[in-house]
C-alpha positions as CSV (number, residue, x, y, z in Angstrom):
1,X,86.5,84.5,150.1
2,X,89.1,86.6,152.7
3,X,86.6,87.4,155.5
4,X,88.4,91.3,155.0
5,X,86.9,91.9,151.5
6,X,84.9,94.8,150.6
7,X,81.0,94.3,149.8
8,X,81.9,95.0,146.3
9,X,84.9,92.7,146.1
10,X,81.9,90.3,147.4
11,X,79.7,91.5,145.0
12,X,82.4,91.2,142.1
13,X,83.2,87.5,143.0
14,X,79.3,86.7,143.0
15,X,79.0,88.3,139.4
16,X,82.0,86.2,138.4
17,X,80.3,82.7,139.5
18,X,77.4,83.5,138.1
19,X,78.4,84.7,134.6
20,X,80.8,81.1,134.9
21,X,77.6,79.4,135.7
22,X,75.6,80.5,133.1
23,X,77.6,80.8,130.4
24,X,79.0,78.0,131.3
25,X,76.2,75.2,132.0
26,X,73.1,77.2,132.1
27,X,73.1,77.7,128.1
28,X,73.4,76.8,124.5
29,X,76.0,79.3,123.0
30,X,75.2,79.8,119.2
31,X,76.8,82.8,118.9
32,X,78.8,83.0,116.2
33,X,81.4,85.5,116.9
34,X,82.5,82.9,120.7
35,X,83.7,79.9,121.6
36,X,85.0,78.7,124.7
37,X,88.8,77.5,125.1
38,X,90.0,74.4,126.7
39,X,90.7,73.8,130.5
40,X,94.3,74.0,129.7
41,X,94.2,76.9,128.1
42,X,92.3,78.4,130.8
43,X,94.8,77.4,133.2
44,X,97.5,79.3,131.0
45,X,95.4,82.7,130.9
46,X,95.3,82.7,135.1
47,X,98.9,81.6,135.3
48,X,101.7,84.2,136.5
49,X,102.1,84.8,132.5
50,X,99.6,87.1,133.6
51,X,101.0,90.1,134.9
52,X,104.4,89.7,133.4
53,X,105.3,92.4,130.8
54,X,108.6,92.0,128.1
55,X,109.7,94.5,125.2
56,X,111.3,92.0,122.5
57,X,112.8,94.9,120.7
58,X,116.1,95.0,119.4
59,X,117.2,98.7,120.1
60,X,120.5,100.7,120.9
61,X,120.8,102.2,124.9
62,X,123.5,104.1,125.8
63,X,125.5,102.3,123.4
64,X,124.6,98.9,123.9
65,X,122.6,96.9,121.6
66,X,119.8,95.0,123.7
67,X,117.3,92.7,122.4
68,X,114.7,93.0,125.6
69,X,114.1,95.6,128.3
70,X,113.8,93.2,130.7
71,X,115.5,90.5,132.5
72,X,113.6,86.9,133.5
73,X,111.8,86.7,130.1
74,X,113.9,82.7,129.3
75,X,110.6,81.2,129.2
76,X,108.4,83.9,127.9
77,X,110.3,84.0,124.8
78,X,110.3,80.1,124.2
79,X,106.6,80.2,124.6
80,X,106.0,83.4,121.8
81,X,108.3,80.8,119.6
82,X,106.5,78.1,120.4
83,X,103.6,79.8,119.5
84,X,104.2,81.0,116.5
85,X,105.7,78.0,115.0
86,X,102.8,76.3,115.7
87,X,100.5,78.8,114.0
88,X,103.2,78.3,110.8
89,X,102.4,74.8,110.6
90,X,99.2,74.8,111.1
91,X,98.5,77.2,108.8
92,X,100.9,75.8,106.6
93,X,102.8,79.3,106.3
94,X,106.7,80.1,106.6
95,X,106.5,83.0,109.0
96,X,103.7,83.8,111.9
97,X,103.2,86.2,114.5
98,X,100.8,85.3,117.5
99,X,101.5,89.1,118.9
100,X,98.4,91.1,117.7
101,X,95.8,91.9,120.7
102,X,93.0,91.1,118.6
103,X,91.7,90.3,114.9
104,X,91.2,94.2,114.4
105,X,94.9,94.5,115.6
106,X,96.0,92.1,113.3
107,X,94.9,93.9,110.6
108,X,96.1,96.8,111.3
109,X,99.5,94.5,111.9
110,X,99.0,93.7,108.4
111,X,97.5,96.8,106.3
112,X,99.6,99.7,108.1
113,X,103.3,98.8,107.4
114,X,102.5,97.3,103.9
115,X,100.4,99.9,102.4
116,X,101.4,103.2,101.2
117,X,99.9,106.7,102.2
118,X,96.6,107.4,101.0
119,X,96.1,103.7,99.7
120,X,93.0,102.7,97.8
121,X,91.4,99.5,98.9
122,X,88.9,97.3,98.0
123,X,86.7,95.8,100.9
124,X,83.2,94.5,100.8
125,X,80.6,97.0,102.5
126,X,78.9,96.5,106.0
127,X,76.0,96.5,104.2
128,X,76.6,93.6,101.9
129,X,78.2,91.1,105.2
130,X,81.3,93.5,105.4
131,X,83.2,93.8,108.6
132,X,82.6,97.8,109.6
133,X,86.1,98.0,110.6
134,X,87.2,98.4,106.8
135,X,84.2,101.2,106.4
136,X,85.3,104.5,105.3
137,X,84.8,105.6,108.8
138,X,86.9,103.5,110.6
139,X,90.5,101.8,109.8
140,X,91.0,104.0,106.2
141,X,89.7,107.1,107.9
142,X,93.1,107.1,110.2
143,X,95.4,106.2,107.5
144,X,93.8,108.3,104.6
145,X,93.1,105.2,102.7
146,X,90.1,105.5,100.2
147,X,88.1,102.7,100.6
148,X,85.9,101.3,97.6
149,X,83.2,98.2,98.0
150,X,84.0,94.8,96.8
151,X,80.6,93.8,95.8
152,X,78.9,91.0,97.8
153,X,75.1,91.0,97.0
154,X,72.6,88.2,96.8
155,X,71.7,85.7,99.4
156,X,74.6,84.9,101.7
157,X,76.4,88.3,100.6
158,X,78.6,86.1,98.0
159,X,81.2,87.3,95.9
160,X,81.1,86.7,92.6
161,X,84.5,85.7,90.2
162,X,83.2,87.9,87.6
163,X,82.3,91.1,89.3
164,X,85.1,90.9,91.9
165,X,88.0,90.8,88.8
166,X,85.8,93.3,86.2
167,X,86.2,95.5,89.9
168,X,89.7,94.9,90.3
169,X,89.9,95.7,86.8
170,X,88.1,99.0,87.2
171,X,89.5,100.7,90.6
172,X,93.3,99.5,90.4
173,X,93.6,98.9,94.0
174,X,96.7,99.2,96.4
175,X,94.9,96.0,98.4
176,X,92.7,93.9,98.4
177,X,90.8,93.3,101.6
178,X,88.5,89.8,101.7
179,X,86.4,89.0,105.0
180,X,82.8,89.2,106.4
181,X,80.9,89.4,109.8
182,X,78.5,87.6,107.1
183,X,80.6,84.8,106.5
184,X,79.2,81.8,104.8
185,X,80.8,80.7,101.3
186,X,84.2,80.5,100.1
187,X,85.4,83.2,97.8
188,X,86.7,82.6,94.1
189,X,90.2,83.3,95.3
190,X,92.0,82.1,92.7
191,X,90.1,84.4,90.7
192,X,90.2,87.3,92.8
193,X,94.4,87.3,93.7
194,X,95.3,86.8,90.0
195,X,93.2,89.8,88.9
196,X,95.2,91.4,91.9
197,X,98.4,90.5,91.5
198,X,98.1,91.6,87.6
199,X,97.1,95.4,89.1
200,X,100.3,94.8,91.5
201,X,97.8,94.9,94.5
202,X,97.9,92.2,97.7
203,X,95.7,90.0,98.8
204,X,94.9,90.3,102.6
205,X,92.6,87.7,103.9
206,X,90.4,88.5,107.0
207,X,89.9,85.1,108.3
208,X,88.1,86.2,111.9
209,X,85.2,84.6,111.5
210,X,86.0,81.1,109.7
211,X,90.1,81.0,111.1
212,X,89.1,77.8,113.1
213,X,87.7,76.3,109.9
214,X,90.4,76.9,107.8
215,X,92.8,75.3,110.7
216,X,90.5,72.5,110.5
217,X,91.0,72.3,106.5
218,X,87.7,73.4,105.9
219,X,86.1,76.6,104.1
220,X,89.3,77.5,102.0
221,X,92.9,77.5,102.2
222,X,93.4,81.1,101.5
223,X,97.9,81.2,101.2
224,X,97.6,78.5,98.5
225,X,94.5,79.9,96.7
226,X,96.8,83.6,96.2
227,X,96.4,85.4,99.3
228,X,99.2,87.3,100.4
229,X,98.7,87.5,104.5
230,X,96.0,85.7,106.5
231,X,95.0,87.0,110.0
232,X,91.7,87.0,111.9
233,X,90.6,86.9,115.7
234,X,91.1,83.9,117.8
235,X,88.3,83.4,119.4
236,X,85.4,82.4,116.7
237,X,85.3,79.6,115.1
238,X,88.9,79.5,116.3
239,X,88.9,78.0,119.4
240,X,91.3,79.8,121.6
241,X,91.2,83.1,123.7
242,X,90.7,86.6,122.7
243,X,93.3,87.5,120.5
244,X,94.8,87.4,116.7
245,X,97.4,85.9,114.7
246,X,98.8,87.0,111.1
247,X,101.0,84.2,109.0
248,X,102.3,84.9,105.5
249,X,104.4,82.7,103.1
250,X,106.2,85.8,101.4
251,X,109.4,86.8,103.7
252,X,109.7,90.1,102.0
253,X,105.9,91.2,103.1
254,X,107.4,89.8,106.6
255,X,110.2,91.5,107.2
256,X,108.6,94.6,106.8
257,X,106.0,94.2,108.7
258,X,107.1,92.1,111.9
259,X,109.5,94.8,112.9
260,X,106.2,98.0,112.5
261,X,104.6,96.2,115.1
262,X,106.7,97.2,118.3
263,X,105.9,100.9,119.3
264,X,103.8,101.2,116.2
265,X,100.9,99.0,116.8
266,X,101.4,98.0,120.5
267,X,104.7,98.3,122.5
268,X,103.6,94.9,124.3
269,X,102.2,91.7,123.7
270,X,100.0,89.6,126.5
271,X,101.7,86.3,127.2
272,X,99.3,84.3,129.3
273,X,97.3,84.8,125.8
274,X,100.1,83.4,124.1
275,X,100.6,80.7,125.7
276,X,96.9,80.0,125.9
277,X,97.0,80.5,122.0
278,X,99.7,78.0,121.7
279,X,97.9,75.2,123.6
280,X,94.9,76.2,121.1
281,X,97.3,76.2,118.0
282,X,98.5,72.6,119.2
283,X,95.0,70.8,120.0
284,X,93.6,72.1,116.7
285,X,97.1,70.2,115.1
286,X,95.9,66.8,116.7
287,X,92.1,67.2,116.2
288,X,91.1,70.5,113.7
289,X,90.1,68.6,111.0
290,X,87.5,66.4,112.7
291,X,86.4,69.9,115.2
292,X,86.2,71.8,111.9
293,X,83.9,69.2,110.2
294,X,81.6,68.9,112.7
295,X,81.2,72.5,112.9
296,X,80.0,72.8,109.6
297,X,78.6,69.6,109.5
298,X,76.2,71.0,112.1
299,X,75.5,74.0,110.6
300,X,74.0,72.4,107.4
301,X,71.8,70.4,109.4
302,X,70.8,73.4,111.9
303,X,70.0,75.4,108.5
304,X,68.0,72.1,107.1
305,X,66.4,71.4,110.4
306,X,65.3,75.2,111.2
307,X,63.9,75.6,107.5
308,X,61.5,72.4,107.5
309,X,60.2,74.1,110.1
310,X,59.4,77.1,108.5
311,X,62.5,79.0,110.0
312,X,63.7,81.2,106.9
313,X,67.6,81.3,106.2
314,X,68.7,82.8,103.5
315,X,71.4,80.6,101.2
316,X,69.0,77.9,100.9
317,X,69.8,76.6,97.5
318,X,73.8,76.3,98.5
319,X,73.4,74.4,101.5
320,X,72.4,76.9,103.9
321,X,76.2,77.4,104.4
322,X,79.8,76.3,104.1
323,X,80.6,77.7,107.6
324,X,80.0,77.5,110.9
325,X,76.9,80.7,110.3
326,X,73.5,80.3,109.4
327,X,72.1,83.6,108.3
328,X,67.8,84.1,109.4
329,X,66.2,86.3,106.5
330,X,64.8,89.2,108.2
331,X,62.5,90.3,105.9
332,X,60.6,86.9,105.5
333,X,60.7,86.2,109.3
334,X,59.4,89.7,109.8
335,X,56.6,88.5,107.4
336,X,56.0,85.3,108.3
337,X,56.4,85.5,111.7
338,X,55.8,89.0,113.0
339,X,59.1,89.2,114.7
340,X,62.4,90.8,113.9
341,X,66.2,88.8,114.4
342,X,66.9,91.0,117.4
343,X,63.4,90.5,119.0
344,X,63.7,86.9,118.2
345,X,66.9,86.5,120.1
346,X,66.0,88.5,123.2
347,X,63.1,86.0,123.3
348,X,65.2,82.9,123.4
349,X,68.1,84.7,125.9
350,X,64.9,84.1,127.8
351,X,65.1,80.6,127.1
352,X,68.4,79.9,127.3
353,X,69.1,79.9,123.9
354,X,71.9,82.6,122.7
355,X,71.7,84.3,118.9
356,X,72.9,87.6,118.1
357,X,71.1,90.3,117.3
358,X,71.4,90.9,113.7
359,X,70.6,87.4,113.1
360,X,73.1,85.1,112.6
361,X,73.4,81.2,114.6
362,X,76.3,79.5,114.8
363,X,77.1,76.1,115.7
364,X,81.4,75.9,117.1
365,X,80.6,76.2,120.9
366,X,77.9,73.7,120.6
367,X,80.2,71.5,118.3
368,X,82.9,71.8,121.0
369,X,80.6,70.9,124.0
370,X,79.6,67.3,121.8
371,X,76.1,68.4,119.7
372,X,76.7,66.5,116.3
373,X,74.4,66.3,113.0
374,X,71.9,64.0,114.6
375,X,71.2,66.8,117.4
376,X,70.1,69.4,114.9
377,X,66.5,68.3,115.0
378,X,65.7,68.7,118.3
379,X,68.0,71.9,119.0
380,X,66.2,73.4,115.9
381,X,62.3,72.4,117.6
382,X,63.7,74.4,121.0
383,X,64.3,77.4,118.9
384,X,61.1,77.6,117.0
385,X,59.3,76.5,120.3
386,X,61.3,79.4,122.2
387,X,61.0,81.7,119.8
388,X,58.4,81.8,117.7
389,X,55.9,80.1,119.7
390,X,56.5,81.9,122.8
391,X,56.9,78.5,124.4
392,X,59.1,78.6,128.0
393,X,61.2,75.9,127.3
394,X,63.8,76.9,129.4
395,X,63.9,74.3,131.7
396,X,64.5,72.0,129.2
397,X,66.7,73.6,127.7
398,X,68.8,73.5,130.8
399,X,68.6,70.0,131.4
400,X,70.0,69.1,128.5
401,X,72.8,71.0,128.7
402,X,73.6,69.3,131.8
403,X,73.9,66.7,130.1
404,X,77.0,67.7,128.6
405,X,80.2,67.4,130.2
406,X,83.5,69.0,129.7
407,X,85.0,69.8,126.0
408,X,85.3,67.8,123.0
409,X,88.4,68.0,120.3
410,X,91.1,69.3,123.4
């Protein structure tokens, strides 16, 4: 480091190596809202994409018509086209954007320029595996859309073909708005977008969670099954960097919504992200399907592994799961163990073992660092060891994930 810096530029830098240390060889990530993108993706983020800034808005100054702002944007504007025709093949979509800041962003991308003033939605609740965003609180409290629950109930928070069209039926809905923080089955979309499309209502599909799966032909494939627009966050099960990305196959839904995005939603758009997102959007092309299967692939035999050992998930009778989640049942473990999900994973963050809080496993990072099926076993023994024996297994834990070098499927 420059002999000048300040202590806290010191301190900074030390807080930077050791977060890159442990989260990158100190730990087993199964979070399922991360993932970690590949080494040349990385080196996109910290290129001089960085700090550069464009407006790639066609607008009238002084009497000209100019399609930028700015000057020096040649490659900048080959790498956003780039981008987004890769995210139109992949998803097999005509038109895509790779703009949005964020899955949240996205949505609002989507939801705000197609929807009418005081729309009524449906949206499944936080309380049923909904994503809070679509609460009455949050996104339709600034827009003045009413928002009405999609049921989800049961184990796994599925939706069900019956209920979801009778509901359809019943509240005559602007939108439809399908996605979960709970995320582990398909939905009955076929179902669900004709009953929809009868009430002239769209389809949005929130794909955050499962976006990598359903790049990797896994889950669902939501534009053929009726959905309108897909978007979700990029960095889930997705493997890229923080970010979103919407795609749609209808060019009338496109056109109006591509051009509400500039000085609407955001006036700018992060490039190094782009181009990051690209490099992502192009290894998931060579190698999604095989990176998608083993994600879930892993997951079903976590959520076998962890319930022979007396480790209750909920979704059981399906499988456990058709994503990359496994969802603990917090009122049996509180019962059988004496532990709640957020006590539980505090206890193996101890052990170098990361879960979230409210309970849910997931298995991308560890799927991307080279842990397969046959791994499940012993990566489900560490977690009841760590956690509900109060075993330190920390050290083991650590070595081996040292045993695991670089990335798989980049």
């Amino acid at each position: 480091m420059d002999p000048t810096a300040s202590e806290e530029e010191r301190r900074l830098a030390a807080l930077v190596r050791s977060h890159d240390r442990w989260r990158g060889r100190d730990v087993f990530n199964l979070l399922a809202s991360e993932n970690v993108v590949s080494p040349t993706a990385r080196k996109y983020l910290s290129s001089d994409l960085a700090g550069r800034y464009t407006l790639p808005l066609t607008t009238e100054f002084h009497g000209e018509t100019i399609d930028n702002s700015y000057t020096g944007t040649r490659y900048t504007d080959q790498i956003e086209t780039l981008a987004n025709a890769a995210a139109a093949r992949l998803f097999r979509a005509k038109f895509a954007t790779t703009r949005p800041l964020s899955g949240h962003i996205a949505a609002l991308s989507a939801l705000v320029p197609l929807l009418p003033p005081k729309a009524k939605i449906l949206a499944i609740a936080p309380d049923e595996g909904g994503y809070d965003g679509y609460a009455p609180g949050f996104i339709p409290a600034l827009f003045g859309y009413t928002v009405r629950p999609l049921p989800a109930d049961g184990p796994g928070h599925r939706v069900q073909a019956s209920v979801a069209v009778e509901t359809i039926q019943q509240e005559r809905p602007d939108a439809v708005v399908l996605g979960q923080s709970f995320f582990l089955f398909p939905y009955p979309l076929r179902e669900i977008a004709e009953a929809a499309h009868a009430m002239n209502a769209l389809v949005f599909y929130d794909a955050s969670h499962v976006l990598g799966l359903i790049a990797g032909g896994q889950f669902q494939d939501p534009l053929r099954e009726g959905a309108d627009v897909l978007f979700g966050s990029t960095h889930k099960s997705f493997p890229g960097p923080q970010g979103g990305l919407l795609v749609t196959d209808r060019e009338d839904l496109f056109q109006q919504l591509d051009p509400a995005l500039v000085w609407r939603i955001f006036d700018n758009a992060h490039w190094n992200r782009i181009a990051g997102l690209a490099q992502t959007l192009l290894e998931l092309e060579r190698c999604g399907r095989e990176y998608a299967t083993t994600v879930v692939d892993d997951a079903r035999a976590l959520g076998k592994s962890l319930s022979d050992l007396g480790v209750p998930l909920v979704g059981a009778d399906d499988g456990f799961t058709r994503s990359h989640q496994l969802h603990l049942d917090g009122a049996a473990l509180r019962t059988s163990a004496n532990i709640a999900p957020g006590a539980l994973a505090r206890r193996l963050e101890r052990q170098r073992l990361l879960i979230d809080l409210v309970g849910r496993i997931g298995t991308a990072e560890v799927a991307r660092l080279g842990l397969t099926p046959a791994d499940m076993p012993r990566l489900a023994e560490l977690i009841v060891r760590g956690g509900l024996k109060k075993e330190r297994v920390g050290r083991e834990v650590l070595a081996w994930r040292r045993t695991f070098h670089g990335l798989r499927f980049v």
